[in-house]
C-alpha positions in Angstrom: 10.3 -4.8 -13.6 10.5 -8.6 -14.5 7.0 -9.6 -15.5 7.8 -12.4 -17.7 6.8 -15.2 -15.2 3.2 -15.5 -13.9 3.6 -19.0 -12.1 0.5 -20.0 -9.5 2.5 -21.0 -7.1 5.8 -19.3 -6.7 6.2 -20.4 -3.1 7.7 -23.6 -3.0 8.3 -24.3 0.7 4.5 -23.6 1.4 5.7 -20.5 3.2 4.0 -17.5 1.7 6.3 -14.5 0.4 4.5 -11.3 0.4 5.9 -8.4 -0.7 4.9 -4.7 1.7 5.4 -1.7 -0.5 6.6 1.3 1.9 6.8 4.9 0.5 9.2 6.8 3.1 9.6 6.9 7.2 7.1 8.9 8.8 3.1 9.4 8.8 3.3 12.9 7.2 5.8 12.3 3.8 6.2 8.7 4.3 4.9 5.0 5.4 2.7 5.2 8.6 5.1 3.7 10.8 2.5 2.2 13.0 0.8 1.1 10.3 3.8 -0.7 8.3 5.0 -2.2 11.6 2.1 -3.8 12.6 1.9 -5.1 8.8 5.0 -6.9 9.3 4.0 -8.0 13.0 0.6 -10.2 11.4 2.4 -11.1 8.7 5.4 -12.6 10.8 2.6 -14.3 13.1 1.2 -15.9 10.0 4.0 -17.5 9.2 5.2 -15.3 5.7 8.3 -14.6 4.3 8.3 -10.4 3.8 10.2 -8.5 1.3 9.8 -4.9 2.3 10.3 -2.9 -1.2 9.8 0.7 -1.9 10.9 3.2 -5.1 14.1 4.8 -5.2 12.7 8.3 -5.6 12.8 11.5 -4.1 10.3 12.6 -2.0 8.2 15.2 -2.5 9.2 17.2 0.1 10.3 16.7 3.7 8.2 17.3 6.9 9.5 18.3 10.1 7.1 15.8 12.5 7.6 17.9 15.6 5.9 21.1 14.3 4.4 19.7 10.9 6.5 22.4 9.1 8.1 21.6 5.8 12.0 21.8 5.7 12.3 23.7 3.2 16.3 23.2 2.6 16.3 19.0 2.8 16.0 16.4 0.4 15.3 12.3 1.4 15.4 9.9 -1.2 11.9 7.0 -0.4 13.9 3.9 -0.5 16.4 5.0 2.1 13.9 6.5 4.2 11.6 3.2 4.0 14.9 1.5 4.9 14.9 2.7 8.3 11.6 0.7 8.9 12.6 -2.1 7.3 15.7 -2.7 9.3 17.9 -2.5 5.9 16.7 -5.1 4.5 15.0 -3.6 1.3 14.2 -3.8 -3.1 13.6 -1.3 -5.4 11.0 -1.4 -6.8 11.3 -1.6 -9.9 13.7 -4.1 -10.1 11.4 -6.6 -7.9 9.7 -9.7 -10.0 6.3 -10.1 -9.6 6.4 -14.1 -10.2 9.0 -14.1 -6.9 5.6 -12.9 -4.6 2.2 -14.5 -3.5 0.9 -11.3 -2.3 1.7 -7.5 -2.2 0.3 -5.1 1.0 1.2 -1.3 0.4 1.3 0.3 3.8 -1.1 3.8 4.2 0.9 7.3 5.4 0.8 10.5 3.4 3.9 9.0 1.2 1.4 7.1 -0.6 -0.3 10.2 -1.4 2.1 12.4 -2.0 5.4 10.3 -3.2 3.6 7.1 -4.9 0.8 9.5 -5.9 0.0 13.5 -6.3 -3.3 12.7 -4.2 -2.6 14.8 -1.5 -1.9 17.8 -4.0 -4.0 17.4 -6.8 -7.6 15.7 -4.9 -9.7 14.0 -7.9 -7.1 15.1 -10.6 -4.3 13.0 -9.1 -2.1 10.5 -11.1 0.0 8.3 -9.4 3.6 6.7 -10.1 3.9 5.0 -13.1 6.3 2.1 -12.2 3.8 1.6 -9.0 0.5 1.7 -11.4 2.5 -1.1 -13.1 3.3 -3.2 -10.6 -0.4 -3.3 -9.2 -2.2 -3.9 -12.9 1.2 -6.7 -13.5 -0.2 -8.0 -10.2 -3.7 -8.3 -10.6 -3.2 -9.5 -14.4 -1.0 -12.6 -12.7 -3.9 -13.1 -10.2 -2.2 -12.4 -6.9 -3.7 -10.8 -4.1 -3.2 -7.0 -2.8 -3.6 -5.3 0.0 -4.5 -1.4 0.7 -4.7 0.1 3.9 -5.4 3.9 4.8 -5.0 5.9 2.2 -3.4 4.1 -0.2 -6.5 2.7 -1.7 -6.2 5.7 -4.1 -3.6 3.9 -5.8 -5.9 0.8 -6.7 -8.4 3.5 -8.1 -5.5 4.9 -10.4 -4.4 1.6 -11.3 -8.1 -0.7 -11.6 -10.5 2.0 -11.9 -11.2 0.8 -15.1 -11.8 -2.4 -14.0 -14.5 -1.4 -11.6 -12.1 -2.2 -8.3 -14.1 -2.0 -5.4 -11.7 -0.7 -2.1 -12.6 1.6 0.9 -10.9 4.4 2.5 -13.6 4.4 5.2 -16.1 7.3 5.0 -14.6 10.4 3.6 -16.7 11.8 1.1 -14.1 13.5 -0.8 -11.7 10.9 -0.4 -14.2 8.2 -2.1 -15.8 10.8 -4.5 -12.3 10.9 -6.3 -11.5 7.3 -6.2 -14.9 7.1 -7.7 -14.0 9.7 -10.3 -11.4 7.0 -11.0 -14.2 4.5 -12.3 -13.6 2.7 -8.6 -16.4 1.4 -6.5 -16.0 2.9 -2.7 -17.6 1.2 0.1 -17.6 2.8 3.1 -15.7 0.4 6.1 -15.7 0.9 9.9 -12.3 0.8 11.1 -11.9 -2.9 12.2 -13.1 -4.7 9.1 -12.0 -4.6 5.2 -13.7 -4.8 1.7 -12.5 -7.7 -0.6 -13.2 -7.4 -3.9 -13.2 -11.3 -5.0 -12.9 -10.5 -8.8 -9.7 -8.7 -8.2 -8.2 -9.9 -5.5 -7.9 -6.9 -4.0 -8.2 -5.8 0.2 -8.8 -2.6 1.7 -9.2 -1.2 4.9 -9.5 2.1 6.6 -6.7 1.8 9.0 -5.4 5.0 10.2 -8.2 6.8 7.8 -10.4 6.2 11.1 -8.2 4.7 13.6 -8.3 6.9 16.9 -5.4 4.8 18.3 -3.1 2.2 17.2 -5.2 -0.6 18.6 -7.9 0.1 16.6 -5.7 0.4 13.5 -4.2 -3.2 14.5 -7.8 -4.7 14.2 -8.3 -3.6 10.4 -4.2 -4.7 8.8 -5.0 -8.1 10.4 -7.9 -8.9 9.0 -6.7 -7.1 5.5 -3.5 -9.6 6.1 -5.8 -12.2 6.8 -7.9 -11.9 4.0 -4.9 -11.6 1.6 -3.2 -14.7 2.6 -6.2 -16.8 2.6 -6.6 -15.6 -1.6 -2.6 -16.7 -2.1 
């Protein structure tokens, strides 16, 4: 990852560029589909330029979404999954530059547990990816904004516990006790509204943590995308 350049203002059309992290294609090993469109709907309303970028990994395994069985004999590789929501148009990610963005968003989903973390395996003992854990410190070292919805909060623990970073994941106990076991700061959220930690630039909200419907869950990733762009 290209790190080299930490400009303040690496939009120069005014337009802002924000760049949604995806982890796969489907809620149970992948991005929340719901959730990563409707982060590319508010963001297109707003005006942005989006770079959809995800790792090119394997994932950890592959789920059947009809029954919620694992197949057992099939492998997907992240970034060609995440490619189906992103129309094609997609970056590795660790060949993205963080000077090139005003703004990340990494979209919720059990990928972000299980493929850019081992949350959904390992509960308060998880690590997370490396080259994803350096892209979010990179990030917050250059002062840009970031957004976490759902789940993927957990990865802003891994990454800026040790800064203190306050997120929510809305009201799971166990959920926050191990982002808290991170050195994190949980806040529990209701479902529409987010928790901005100004220090850090950093957004969260509970999204599909809470979300009943996909209404609801479209009330909480626009206000986390409008509280992001306003910090670009």
């Amino acid at each position: 990852m290209d790190i080299a350049s930490f400009a303040k203002t690496p939009s120069i059309s005014g337009m802002k560029k924000v760049a949604v992290i995806l982890s796969g294609c489907g809620v149970y090993d992948g991005s929340e589909i719901h959730e990563a469109v409707l982060t590319l709907l508010a963001l297109s309303r707003a005006g942005a330029e989006i770079t959809c970028v995800a790792p090119d990994i394997t994932q950890k395994h592959v789920i059947d979404h009809s029954t919620g069985t694992i197949m057992e004999d099939e492998d997907r590789n992240v970034l060609q999954e995440a490619a189906r929501i992103a129309r094609g148009e997609i970056q590795p990610l660790d060949q993205i530059t963080v000077s090139n963005f005003d703004a990340f968003i990494y979209v919720g989903g059990y990928g972000a547990a299980k493929n850019l973390s081992t949350f959904a395996f390992d509960g308060a003992t998880y690590d997370a990816d490396p080259t994803t854990v350096n892209l979010i410190q990179h990030v917050c070292e250059a002062k840009r904004p970031q957004g976490f919805m759902c789940i993927a909060p957990v990865l802003a623990a891994r990454a800026l516990g040790n800064k203190g970073v306050k997120v929510t994941i809305g009201n799971d106990p166990d959920t926050a006790a191990a982002i808290e076991a991170k050195g994190a700061k949980h806040v529990n959220c209701l479902v529409g509204a987010t928790i901005v930690d100004q220090d850090l630039k950093i957004v969260s909200t509970p999204a599909y943590m809470l979300a009943q419907n996909i209404l609801e869950a479209e009330s909480g990733i626009n206000q986390l995308v409008e509280d992001v762009l306003k910090m670009c």
